[in-house]
GUVOZA-697392 format. One record per residue: residue number from 1; residue in three letters; x, y negated, z negated of N, C-alpha, C, O, CB in turn. Coordinates in pm, 1 decimal, always signed. Glycine has a CB too. Layout:
! residues N
   num   residu        n_X        n_Y        n_Z       ca_X       ca_Y       ca_Z        c_X        c_Y        c_Z        o_X        o_Y        o_Z       cb_X       cb_Y       cb_Z
   NUM      ala          X          Y          Z          X          Y          Z          X          Y          Z          X          Y          Z          X          Y          Z
...
//
This chain:
! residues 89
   num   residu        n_X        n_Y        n_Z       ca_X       ca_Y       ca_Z        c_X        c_Y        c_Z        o_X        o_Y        o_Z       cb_X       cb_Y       cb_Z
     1      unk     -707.6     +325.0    -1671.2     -792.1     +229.5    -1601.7     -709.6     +162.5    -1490.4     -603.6     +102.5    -1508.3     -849.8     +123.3    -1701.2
     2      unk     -762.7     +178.0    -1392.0     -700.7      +66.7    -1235.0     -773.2      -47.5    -1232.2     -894.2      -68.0    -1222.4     -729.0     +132.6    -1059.1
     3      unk     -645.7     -144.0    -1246.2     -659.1     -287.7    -1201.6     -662.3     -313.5     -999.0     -574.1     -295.2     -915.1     -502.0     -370.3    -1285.2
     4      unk     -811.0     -363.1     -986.1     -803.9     -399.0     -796.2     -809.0     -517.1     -800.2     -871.8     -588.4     -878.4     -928.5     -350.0     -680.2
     5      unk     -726.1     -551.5     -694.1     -742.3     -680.7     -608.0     -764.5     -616.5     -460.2     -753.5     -500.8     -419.7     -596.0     -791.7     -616.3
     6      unk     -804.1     -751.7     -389.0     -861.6     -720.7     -324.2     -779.6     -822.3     -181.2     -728.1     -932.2     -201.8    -1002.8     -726.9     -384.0
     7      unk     -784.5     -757.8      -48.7     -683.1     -761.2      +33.3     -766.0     -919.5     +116.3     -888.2     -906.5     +122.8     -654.7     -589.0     +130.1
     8      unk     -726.3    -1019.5     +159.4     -803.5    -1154.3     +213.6     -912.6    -1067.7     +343.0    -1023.9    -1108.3     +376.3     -659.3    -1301.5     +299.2
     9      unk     -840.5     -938.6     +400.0     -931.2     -875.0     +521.8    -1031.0     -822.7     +412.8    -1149.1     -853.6     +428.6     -851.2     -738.8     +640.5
    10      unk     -991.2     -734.4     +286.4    -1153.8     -683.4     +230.4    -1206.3     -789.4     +214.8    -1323.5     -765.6     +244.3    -1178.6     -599.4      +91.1
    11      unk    -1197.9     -919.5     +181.0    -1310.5     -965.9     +120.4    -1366.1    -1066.2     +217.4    -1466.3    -1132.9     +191.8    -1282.9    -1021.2      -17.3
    12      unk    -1300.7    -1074.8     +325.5    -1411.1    -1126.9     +442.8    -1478.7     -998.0     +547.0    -1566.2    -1021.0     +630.4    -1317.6    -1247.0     +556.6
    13      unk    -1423.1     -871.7     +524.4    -1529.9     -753.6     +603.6    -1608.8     -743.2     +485.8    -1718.8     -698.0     +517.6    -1462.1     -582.5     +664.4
    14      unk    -1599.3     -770.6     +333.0    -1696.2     -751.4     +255.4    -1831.6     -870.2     +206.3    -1932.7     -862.9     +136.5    -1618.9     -709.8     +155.7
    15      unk    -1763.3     -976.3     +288.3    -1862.0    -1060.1     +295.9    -1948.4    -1011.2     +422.1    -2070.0     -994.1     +412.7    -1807.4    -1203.0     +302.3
    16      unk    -1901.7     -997.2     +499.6    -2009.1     -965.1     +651.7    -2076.6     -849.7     +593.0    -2193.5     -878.6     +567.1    -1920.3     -912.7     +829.6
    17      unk    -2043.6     -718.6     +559.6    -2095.0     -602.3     +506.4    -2211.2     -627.7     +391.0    -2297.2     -541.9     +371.3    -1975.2     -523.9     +452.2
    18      unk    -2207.6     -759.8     +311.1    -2281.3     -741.2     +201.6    -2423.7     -835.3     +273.0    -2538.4     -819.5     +231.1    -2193.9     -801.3      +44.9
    19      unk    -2387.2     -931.9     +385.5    -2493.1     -977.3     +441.9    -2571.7     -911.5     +545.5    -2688.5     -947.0     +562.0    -2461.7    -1076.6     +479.3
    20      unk    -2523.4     -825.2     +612.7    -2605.8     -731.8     +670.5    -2663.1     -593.2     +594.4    -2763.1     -533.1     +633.7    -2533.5     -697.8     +779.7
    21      unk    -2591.8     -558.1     +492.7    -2644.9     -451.2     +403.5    -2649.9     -485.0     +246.8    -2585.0     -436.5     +154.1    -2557.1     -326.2     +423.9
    22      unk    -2732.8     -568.5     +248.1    -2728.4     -619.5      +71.0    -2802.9     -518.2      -35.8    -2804.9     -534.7     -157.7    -2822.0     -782.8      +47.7
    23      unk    -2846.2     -440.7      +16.4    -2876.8     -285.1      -83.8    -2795.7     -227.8     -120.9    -2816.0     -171.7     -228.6    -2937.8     -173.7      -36.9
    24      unk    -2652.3     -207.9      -51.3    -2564.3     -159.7     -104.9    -2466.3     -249.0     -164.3    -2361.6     -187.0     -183.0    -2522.7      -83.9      -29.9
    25      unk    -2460.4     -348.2     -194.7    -2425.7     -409.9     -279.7    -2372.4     -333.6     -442.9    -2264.8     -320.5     -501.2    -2531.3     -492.8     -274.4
    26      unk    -2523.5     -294.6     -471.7    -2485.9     -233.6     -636.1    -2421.7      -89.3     -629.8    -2348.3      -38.9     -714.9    -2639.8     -213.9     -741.6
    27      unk    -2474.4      -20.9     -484.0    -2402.4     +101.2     -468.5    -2278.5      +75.3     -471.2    -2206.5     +147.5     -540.1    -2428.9     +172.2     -359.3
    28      unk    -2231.5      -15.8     -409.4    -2069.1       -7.7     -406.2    -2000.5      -58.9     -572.8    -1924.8      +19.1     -630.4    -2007.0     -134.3     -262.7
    29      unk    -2032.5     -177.6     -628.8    -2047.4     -191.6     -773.7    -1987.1      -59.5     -827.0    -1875.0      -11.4     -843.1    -2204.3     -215.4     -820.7
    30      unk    -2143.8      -16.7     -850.8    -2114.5     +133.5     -926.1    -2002.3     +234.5     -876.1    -1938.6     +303.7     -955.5    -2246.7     +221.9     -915.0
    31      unk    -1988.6     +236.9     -779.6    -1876.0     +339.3     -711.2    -1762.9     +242.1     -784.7    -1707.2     +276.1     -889.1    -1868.1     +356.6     -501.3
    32      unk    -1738.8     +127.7     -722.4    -1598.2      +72.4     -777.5    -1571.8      +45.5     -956.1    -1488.1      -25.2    -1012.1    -1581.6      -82.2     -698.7
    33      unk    -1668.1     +123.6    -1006.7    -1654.2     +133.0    -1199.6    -1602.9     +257.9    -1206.9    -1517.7     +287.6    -1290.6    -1814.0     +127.8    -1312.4
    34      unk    -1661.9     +361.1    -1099.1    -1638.5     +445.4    -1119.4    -1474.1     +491.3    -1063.8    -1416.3     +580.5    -1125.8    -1746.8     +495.5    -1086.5
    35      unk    -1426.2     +444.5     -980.4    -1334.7     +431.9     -914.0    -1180.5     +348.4    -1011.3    -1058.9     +365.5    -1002.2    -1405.5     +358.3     -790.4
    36      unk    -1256.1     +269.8    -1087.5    -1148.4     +196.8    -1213.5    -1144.4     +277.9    -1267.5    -1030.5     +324.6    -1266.0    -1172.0      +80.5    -1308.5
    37      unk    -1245.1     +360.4    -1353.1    -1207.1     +467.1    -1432.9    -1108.8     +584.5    -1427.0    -1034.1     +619.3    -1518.4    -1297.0     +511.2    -1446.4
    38      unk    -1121.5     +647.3    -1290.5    -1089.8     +777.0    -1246.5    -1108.0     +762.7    -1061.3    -1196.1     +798.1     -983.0    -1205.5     +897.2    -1332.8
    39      unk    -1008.7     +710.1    -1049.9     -999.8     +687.7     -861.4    -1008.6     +804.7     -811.9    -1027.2     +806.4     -690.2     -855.0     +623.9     -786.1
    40      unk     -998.7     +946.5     -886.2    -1002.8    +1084.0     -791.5    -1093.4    +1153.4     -868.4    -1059.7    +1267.0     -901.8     -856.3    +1176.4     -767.0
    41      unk    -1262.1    +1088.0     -925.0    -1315.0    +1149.1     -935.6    -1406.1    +1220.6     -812.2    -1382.7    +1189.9     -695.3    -1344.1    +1101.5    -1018.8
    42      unk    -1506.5    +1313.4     -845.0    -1549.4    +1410.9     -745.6    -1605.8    +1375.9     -640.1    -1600.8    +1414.6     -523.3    -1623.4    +1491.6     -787.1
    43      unk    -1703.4    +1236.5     -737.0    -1812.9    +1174.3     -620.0    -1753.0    +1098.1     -540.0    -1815.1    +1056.2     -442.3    -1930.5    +1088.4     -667.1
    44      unk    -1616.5    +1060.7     -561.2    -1609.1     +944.9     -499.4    -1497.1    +1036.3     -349.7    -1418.6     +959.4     -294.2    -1531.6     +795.7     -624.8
    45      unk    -1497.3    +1117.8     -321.4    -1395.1    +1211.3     -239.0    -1268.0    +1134.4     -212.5    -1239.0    +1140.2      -93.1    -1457.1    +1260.6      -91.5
    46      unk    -1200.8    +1079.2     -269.4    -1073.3    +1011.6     -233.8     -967.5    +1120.5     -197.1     -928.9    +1224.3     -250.8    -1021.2     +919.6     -356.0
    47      unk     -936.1    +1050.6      -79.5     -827.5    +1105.1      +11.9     -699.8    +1041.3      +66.3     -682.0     +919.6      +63.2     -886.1    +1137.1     +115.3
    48      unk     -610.6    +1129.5     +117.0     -556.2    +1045.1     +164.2     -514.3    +1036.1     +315.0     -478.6    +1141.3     +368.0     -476.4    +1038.4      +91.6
    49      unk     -515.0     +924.6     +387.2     -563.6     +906.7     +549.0     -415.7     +983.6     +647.9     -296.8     +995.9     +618.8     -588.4     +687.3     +593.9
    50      unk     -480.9    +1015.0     +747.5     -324.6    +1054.3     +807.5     -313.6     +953.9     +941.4     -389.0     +861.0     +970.3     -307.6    +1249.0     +863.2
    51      unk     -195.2    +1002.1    +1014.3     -179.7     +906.3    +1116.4     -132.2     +782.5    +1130.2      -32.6     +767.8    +1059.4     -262.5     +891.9    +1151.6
    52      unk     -156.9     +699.4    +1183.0     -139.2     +557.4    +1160.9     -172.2     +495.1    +1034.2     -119.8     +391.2     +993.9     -208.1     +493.1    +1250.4
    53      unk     -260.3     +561.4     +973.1     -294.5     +523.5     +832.3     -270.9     +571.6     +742.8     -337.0     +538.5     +644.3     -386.0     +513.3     +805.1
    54      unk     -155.8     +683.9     +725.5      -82.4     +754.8     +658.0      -41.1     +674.1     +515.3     -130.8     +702.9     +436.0      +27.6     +793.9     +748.3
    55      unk       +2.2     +634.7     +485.9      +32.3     +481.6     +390.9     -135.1     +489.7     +265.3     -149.8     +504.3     +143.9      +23.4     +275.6     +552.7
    56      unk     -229.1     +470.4     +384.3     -320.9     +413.4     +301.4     -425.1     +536.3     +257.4     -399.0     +646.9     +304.9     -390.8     +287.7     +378.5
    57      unk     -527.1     +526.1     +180.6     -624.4     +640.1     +107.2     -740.6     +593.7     +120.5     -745.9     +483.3     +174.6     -605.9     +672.6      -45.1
    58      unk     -844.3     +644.2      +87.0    -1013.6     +616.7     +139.4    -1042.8     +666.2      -20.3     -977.8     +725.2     -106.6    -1104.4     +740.9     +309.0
    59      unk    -1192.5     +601.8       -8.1    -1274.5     +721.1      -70.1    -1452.0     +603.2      -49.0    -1471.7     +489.4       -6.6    -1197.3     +778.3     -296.4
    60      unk    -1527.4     +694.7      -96.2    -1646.4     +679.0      -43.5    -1746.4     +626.6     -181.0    -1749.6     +627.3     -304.1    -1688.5     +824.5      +33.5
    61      unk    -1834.3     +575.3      -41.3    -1948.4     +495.1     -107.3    -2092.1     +588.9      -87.8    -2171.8     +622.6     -175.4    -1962.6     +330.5      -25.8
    62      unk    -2094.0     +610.2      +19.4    -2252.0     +738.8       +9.0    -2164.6     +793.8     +111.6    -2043.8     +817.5     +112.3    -2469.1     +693.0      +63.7
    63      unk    -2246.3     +806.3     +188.0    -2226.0     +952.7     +332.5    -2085.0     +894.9     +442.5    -1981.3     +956.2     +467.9    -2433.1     +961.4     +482.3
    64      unk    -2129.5     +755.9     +491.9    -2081.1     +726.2     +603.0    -2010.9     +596.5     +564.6    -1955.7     +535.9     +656.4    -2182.1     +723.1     +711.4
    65      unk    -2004.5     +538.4     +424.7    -1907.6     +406.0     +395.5    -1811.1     +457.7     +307.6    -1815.6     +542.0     +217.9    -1981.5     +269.7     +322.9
    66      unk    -1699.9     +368.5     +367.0    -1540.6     +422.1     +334.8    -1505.0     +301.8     +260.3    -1567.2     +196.7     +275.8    -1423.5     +454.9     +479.6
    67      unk    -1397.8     +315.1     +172.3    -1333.0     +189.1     +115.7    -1162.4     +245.1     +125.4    -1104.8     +342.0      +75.9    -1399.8     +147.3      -68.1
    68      unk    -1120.0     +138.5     +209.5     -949.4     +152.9     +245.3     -887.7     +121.1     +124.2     -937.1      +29.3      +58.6     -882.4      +45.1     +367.9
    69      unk     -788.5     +179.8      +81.7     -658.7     +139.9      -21.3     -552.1     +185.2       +0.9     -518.1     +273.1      +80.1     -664.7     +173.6     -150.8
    70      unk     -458.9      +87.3     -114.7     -356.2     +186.9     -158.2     -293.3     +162.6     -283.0     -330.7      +56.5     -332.9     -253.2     +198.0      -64.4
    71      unk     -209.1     +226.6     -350.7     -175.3     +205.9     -469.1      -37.3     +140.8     -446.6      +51.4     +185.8     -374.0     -183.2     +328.9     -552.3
    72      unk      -31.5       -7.5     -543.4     +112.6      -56.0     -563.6     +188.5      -53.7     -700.8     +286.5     -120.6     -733.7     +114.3     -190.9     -524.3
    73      unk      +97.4      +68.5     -794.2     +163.9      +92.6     -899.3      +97.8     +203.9     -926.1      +30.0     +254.9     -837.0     +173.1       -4.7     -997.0
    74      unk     +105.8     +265.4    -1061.3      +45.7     +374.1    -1103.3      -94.8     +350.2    -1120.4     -183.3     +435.0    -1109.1     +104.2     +420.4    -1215.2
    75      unk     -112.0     +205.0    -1154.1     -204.3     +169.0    -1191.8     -306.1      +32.7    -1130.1     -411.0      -22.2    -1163.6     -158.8     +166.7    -1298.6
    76      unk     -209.7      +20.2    -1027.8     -276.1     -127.7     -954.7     -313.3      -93.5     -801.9     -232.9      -66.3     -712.8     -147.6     -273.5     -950.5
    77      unk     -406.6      -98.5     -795.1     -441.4      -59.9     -605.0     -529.6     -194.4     -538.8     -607.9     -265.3     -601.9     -577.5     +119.0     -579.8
    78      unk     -500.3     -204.6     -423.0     -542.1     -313.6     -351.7     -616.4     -279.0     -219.5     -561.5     -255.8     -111.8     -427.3     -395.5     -327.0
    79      unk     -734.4     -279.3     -241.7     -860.3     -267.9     -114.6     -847.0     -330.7      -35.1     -838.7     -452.8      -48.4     -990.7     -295.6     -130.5
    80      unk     -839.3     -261.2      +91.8     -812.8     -341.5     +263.1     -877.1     -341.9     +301.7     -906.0     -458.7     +327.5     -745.2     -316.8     +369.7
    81      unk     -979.6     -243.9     +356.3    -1082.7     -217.4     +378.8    -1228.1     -159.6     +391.1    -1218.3      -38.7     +369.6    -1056.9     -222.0     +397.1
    82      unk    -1324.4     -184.2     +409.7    -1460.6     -157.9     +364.9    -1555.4     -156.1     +510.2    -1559.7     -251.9     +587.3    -1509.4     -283.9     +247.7
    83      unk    -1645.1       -0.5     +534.4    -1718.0       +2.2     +677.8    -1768.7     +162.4     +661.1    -1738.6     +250.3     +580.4    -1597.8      -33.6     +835.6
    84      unk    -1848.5     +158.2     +762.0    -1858.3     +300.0     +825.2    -1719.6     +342.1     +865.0    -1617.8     +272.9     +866.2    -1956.2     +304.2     +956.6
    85      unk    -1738.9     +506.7     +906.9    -1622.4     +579.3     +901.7    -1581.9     +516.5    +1045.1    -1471.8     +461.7    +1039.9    -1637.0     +753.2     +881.1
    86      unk    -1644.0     +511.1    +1171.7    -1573.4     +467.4    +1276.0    -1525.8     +314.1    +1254.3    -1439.1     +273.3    +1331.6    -1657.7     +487.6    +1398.0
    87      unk    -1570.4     +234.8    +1165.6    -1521.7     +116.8    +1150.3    -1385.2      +90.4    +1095.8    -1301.1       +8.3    +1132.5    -1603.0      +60.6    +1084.7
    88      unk    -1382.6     +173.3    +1005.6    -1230.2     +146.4     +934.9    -1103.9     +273.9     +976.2     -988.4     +266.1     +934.4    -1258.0     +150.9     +739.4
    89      unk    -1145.4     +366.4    +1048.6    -1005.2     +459.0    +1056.7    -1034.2     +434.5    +1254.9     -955.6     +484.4    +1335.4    -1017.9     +688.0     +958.5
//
């Protein structure tokens, strides 16, 4: 099981994100249970970013929302960021 915290930038792009899209609210929920459980399960396509963002890993909420991380233990990862794909890479 992964313990998240959450980065002071996720949780003010996740305040703006949850007031303009409050339907996905529970979508993301559910992704992030699923994501404690097993961070490289299938649905969730976790990757890892190249480039300037080499460091950090993604993985997804439906088609076109990304959630930024990275891991600071085997078991502890900390969310940076949250958007559409042109928003966050």
């Amino acid at each position: 099981m992964i313990k998240v915290a959450y980065s002071p930038a996720f949780s003010r792009t996740y305040k703006k994100f949850i007031k303009t899209q409050p339907g996905k609210k529970q979508l993301f929920q559910d992704k992030l249970s699923l994501f404690i459980n097993d961070p490289y399960h299938p649905q969730l396509r976790t990757h890892k970013l190249k480039g300037i963002l080499k460091d950090l890993m993604a993985f997804s909420i439906d088609y076109d929302l990304r959630v930024i991380f990275y891991f600071t233990s085997a078991t502890e990862v900390i969310l940076e960021d949250i958007g559409n794909h042109n928003e966050v890479y």
